[in-house]
Backbone as JSON Lines, residues from 0, in Angstrom:
{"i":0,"aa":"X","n":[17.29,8.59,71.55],"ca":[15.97,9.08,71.21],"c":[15.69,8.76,69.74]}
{"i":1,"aa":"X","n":[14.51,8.01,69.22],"ca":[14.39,7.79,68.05],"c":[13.3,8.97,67.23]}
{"i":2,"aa":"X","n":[13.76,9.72,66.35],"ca":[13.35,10.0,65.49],"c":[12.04,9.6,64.73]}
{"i":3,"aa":"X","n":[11.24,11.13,64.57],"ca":[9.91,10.46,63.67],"c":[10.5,10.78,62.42]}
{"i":4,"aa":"X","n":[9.77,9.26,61.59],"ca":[10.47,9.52,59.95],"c":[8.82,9.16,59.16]}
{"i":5,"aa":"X","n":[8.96,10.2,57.65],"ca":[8.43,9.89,56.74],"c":[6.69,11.04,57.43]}
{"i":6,"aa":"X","n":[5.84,10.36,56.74],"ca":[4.55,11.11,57.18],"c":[4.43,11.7,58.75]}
{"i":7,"aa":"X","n":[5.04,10.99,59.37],"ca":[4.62,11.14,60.84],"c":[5.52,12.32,61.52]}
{"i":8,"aa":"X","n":[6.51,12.33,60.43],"ca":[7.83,13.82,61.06],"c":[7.2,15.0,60.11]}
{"i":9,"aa":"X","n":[6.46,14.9,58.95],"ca":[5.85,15.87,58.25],"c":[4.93,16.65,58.89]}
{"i":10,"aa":"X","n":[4.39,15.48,59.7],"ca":[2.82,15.99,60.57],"c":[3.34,16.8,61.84]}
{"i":11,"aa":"X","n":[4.35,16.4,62.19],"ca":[5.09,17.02,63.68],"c":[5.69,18.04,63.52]}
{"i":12,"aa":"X","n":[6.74,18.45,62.09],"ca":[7.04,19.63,61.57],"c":[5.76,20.15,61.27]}
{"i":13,"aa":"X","n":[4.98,20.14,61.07],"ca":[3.61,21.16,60.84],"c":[3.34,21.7,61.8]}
{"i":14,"aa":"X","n":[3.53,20.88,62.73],"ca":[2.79,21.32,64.12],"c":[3.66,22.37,64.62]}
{"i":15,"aa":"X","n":[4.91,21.93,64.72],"ca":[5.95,22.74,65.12],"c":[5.74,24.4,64.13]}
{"i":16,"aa":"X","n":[5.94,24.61,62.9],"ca":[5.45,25.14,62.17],"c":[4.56,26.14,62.7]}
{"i":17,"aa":"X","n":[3.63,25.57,62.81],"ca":[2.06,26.39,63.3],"c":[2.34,27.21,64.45]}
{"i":18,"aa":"X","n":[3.04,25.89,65.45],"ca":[2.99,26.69,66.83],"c":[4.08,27.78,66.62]}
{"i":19,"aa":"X","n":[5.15,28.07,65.6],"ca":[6.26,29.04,65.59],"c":[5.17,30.39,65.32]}
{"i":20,"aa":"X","n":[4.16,30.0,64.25],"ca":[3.87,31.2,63.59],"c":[2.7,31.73,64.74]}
{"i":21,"aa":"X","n":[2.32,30.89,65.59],"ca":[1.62,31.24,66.91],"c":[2.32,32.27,67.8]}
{"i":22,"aa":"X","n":[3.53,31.33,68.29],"ca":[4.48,32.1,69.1],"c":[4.66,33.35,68.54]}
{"i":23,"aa":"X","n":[5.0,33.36,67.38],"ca":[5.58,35.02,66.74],"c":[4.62,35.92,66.71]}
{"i":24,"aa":"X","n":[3.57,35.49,66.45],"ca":[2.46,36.38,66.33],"c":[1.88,37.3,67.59]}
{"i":25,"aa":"X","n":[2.03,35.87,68.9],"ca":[1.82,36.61,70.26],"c":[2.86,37.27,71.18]}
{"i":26,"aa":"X","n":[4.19,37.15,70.54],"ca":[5.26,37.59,71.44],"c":[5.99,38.73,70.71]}
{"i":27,"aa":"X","n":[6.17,38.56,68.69],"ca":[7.08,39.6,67.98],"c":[6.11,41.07,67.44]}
{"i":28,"aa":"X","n":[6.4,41.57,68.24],"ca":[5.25,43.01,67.92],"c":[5.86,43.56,65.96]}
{"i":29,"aa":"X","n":[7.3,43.25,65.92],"ca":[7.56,43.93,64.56],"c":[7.13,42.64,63.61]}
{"i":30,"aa":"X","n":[7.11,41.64,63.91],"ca":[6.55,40.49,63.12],"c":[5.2,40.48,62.73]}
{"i":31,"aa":"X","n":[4.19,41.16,63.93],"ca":[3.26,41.28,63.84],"c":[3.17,42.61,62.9]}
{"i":32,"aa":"X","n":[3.61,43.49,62.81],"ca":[3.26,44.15,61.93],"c":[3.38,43.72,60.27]}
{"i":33,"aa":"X","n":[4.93,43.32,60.53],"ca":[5.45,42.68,58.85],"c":[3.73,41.81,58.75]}
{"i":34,"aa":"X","n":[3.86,40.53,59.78],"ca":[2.4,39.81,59.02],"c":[1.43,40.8,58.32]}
{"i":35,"aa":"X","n":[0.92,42.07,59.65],"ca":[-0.05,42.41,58.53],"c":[-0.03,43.61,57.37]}
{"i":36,"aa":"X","n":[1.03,43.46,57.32],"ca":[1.97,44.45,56.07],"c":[1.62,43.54,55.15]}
{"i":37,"aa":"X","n":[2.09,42.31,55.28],"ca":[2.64,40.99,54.18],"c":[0.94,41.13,53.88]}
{"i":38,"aa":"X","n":[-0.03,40.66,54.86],"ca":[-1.59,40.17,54.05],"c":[-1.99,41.7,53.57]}
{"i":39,"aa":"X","n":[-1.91,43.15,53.95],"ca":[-2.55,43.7,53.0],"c":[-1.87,43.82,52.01]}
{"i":40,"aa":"X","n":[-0.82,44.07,51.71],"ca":[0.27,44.68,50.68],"c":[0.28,43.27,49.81]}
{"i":41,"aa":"X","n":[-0.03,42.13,49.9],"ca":[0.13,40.74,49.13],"c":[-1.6,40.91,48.55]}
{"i":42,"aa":"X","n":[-2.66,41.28,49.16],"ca":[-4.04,41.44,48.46],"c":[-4.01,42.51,47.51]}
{"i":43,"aa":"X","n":[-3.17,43.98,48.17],"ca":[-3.07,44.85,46.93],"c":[-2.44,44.6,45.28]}
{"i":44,"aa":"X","n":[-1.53,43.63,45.84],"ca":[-0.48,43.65,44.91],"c":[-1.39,42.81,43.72]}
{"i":45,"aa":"X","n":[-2.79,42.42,43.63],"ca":[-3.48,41.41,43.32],"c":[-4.65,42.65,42.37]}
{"i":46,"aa":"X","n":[-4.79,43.79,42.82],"ca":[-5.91,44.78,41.64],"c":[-4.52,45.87,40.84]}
{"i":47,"aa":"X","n":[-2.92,45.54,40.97],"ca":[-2.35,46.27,40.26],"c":[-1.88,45.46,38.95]}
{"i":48,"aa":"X","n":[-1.78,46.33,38.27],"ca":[-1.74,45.65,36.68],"c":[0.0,45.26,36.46]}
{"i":49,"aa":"X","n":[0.38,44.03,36.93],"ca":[1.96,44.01,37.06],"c":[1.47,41.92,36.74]}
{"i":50,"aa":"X","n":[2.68,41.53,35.98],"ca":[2.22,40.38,35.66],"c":[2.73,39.31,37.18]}
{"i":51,"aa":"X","n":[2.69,38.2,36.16],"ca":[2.53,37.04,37.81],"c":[4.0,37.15,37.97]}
{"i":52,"aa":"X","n":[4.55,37.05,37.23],"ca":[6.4,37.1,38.17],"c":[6.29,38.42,38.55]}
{"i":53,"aa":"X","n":[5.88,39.28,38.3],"ca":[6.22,40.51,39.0],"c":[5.71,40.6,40.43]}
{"i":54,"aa":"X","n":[4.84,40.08,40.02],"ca":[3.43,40.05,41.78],"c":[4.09,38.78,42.67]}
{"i":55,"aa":"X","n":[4.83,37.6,42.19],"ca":[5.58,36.77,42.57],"c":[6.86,37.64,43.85]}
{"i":56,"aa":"X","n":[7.7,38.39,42.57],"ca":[8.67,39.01,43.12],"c":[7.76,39.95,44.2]}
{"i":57,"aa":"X","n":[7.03,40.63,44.17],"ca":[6.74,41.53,45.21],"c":[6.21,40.9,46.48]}
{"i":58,"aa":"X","n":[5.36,39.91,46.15],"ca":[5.27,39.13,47.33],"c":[6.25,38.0,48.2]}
{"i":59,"aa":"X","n":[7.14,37.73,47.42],"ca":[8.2,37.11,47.79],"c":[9.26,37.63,48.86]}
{"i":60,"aa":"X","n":[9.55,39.29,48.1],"ca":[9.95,39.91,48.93],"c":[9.66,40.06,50.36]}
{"i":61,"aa":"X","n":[8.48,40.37,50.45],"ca":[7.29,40.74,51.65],"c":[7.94,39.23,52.36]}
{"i":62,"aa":"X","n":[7.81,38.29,52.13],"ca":[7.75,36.84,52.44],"c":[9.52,37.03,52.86]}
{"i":63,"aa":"X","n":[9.9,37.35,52.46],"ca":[11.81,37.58,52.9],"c":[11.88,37.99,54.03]}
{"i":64,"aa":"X","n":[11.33,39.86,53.9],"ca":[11.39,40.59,55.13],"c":[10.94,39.36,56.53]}
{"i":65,"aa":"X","n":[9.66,38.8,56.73],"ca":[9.18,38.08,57.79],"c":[10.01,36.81,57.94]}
{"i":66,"aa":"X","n":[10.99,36.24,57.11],"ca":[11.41,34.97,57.35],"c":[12.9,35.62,57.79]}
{"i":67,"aa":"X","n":[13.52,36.61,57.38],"ca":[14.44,36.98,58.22],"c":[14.27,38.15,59.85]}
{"i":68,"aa":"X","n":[12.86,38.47,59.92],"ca":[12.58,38.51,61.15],"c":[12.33,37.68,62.29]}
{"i":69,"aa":"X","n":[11.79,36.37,61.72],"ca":[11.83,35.48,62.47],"c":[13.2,34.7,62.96]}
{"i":70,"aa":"X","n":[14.1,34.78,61.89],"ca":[14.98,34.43,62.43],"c":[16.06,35.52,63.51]}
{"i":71,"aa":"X","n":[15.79,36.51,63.39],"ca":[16.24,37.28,63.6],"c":[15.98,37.48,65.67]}
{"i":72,"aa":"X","n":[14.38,37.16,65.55],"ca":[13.8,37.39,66.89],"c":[14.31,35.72,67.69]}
{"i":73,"aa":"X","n":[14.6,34.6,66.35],"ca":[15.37,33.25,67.42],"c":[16.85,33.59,67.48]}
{"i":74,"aa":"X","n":[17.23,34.18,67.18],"ca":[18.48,35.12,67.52],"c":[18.6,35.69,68.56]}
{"i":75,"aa":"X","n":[17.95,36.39,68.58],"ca":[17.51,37.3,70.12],"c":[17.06,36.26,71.17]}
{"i":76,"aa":"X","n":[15.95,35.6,71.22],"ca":[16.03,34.58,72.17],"c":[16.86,33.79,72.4]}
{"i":77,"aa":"X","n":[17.77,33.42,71.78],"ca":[18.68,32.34,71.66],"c":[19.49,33.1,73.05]}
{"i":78,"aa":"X","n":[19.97,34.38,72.64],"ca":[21.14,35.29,73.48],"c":[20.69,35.62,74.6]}
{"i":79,"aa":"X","n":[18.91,35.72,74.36],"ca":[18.57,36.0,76.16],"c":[18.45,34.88,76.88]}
{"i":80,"aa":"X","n":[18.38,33.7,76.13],"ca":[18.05,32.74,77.39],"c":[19.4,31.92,78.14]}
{"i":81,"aa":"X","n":[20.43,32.39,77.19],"ca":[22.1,32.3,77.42],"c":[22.46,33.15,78.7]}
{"i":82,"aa":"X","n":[21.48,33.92,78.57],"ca":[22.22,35.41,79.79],"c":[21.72,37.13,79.37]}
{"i":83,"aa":"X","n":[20.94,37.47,80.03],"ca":[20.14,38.38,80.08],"c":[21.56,39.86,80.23]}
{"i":84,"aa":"X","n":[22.42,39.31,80.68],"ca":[23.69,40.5,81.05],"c":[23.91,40.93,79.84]}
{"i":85,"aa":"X","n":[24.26,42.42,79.88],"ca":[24.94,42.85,78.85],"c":[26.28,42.54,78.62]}
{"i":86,"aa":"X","n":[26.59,42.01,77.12],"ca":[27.56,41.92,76.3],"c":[27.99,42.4,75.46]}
{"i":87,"aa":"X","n":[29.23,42.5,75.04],"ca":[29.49,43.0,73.66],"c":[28.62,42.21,72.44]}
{"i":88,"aa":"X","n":[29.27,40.88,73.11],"ca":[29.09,40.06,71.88],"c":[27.76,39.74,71.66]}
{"i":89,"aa":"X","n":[26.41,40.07,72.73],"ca":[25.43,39.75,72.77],"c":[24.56,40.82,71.87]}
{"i":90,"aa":"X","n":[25.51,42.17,72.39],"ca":[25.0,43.18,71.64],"c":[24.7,42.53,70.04]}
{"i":91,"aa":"X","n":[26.14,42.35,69.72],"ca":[26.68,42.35,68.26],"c":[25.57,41.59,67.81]}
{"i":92,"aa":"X","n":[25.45,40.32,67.71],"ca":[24.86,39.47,67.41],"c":[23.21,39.81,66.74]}
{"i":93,"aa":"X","n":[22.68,40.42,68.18],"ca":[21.42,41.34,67.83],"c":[21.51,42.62,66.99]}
{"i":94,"aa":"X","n":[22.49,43.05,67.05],"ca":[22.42,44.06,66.11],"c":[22.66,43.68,64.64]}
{"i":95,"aa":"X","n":[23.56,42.42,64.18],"ca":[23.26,41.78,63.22],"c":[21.92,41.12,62.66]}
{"i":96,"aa":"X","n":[21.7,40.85,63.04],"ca":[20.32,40.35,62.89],"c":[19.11,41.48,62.8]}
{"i":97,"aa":"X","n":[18.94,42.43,63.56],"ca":[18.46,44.02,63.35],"c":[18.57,43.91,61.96]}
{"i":98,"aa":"X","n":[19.54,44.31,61.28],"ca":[20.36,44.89,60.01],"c":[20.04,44.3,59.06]}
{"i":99,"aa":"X","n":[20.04,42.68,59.57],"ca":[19.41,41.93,58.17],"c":[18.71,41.9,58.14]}
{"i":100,"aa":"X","n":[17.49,42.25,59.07],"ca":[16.19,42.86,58.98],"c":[16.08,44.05,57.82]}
{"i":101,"aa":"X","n":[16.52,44.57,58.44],"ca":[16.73,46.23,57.29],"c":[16.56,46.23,56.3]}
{"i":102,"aa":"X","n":[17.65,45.51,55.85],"ca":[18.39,45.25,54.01],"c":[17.36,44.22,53.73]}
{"i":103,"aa":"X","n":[17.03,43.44,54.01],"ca":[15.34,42.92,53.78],"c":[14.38,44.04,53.41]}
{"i":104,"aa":"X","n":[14.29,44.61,54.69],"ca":[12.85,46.0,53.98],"c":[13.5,46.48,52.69]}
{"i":105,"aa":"X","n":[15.0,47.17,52.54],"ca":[14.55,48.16,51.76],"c":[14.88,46.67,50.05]}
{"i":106,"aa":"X","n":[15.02,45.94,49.96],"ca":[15.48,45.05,48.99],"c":[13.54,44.57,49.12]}
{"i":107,"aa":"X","n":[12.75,44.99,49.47],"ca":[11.12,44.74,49.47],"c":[10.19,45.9,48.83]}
{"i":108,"aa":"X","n":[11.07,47.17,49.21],"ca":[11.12,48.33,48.99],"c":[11.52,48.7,47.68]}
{"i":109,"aa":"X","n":[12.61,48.52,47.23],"ca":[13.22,49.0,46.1],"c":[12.06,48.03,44.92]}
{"i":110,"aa":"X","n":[11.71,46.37,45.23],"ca":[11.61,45.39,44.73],"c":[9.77,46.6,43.86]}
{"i":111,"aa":"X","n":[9.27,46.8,45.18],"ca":[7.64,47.53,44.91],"c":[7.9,48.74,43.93]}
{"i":112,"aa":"X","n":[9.09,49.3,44.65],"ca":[9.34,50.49,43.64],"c":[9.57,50.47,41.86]}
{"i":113,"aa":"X","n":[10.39,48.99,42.03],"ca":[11.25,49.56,40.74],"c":[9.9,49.07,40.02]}
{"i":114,"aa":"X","n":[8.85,48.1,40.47],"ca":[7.68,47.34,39.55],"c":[6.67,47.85,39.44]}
{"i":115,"aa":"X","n":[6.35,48.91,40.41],"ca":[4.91,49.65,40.58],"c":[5.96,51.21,39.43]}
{"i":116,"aa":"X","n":[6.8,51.69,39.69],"ca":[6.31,52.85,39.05],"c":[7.59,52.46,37.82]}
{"i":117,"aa":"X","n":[7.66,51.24,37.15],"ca":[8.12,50.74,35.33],"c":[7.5,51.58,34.29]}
């Protein structure tokens, strides 16, 4: 199978791209929330008096939490489409991924805290 290279694999990763943030949007209900956590909490962060690396870091964060949910939910698909049976190891896996969810929020959390009340 030959490979698209140069402009034409840029344009196909986009696409791919798009359609992920499609998929997540219509299938990850906690993704869907992070998204619209991320757009109001990224507009607020825009009338508080905190400079551009600070508003950087806070939105960055926000931008963490959703990029390790996403991976988190191809995690989970990955294990259901392997086998819907319960496992240990299937457990584990998802529950890892849960977790690094977590430590994302509160490392988004601490990030708003320690900059909003300096």
């Amino acid at each position: 199978m030959q490979k698209n290279q140069g402009i034409k694999r840029l344009f196909h990763a986009a696409i791919y791209s798009w359609q992920g943030l499609l998929s997540a949007l219509k299938y990850e209900e906690a993704f869907r929330q992070e998204f619209i956590a991320f757009i109001l909490l990224s507009s607020f962060s825009f009338f508080l008096d905190v400079t551009a690396i600070e508003r950087l870091a806070m939105i960055s964060s926000l931008m963490l939490v959703m990029i390790v949910e996403i991976l988190n939910s191809a995690i989970e698909t990955v294990v259901d489409r392997v086998s819907t049976d319960r496992h240990k190891l299937s457990g584990r896996a998802k529950d890892y991924g849960s977790f690094a969810v977590l430590m994302t929020i509160f490392i988004a959390i601490a990030t708003w805290l320690i900059i909003i009340l300096k």
